[in-house]
N, C-alpha and C positions, 0 to 999 in steps of 0.2 A: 504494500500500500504506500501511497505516494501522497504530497500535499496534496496534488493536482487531482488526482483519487478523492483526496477529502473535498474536497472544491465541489465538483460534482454530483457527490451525495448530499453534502448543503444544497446547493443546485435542485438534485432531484426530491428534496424533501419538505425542503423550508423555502423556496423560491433563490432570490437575490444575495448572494453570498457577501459574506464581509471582502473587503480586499485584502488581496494577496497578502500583503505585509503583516496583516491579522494574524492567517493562519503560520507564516511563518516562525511570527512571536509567537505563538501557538508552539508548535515545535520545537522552539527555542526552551521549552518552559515541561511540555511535556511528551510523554511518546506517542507515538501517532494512532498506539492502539487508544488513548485516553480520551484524546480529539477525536476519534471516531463516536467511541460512548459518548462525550460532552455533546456531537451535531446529536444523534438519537436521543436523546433523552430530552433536547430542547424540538426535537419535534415532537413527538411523545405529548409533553406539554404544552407546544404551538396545537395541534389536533385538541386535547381536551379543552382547551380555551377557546375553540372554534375557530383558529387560524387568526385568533387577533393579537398579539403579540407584534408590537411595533420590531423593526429591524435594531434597534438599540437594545430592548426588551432581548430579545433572540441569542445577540450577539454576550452580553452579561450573563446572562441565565447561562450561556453553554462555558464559559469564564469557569463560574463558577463551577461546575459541574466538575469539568476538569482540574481546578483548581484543589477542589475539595478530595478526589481520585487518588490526584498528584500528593498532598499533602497530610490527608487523616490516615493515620497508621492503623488505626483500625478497617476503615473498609480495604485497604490492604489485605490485612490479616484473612480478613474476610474471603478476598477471593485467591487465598490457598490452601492446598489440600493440606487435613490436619498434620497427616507426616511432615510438612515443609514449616507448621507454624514454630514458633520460639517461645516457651511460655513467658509470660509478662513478669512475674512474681515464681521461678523457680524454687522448687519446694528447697528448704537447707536443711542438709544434713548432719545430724548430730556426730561429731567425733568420740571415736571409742576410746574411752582413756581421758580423755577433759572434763574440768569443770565446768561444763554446760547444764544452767542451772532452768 
């Protein structure tokens, strides 16, 4: 998948795409599978609002979306199988032989 790819899917989903420079700070910021979730999910929510969602509206919402992807370590977590997670709070192990009271 390519910018130009995401372009398109804006394109065929949501109308009028941001400009180029958009998506490339896009890019810049996260990976292309994220921008893709970010356009789907602000179409997603452009369809339930009936397509009224101003181009500014559009373009923040999917900001965000990706922003939030990019950055909460839990929806992270989230989308790993439980073999690959890390626990948060690793259980500690009492040492044999210490004064661990």
């Amino acid at each position: 998948m390519t910018i130009t790819d995401l372009i398109s899917m804006w394109e065929r989903v949501l109308g009028v795409p941001p400009a180029k420079e958009q998506f490339e700070l896009w890019a810049m910021l996260h990976s292309l599978e994220t921008i893709k979730h970010g356009i789907l999910k602000t179409a997603i929510k452009n369809q339930k609002m009936g397509g009224t969602m101003s181009q500014d509206h559009r373009e923040r919402f999917a900001s965000k979306v990706m922003s939030t992807r990019t950055n909460d370590p839990q929806k992270v977590a989230g989308r790993l199988s439980p073999d690959q997670r890390t626990p948060v709070n690793p259980p500690v192990k009492a040492e044999t032989g210490s004064n661990v009271q």
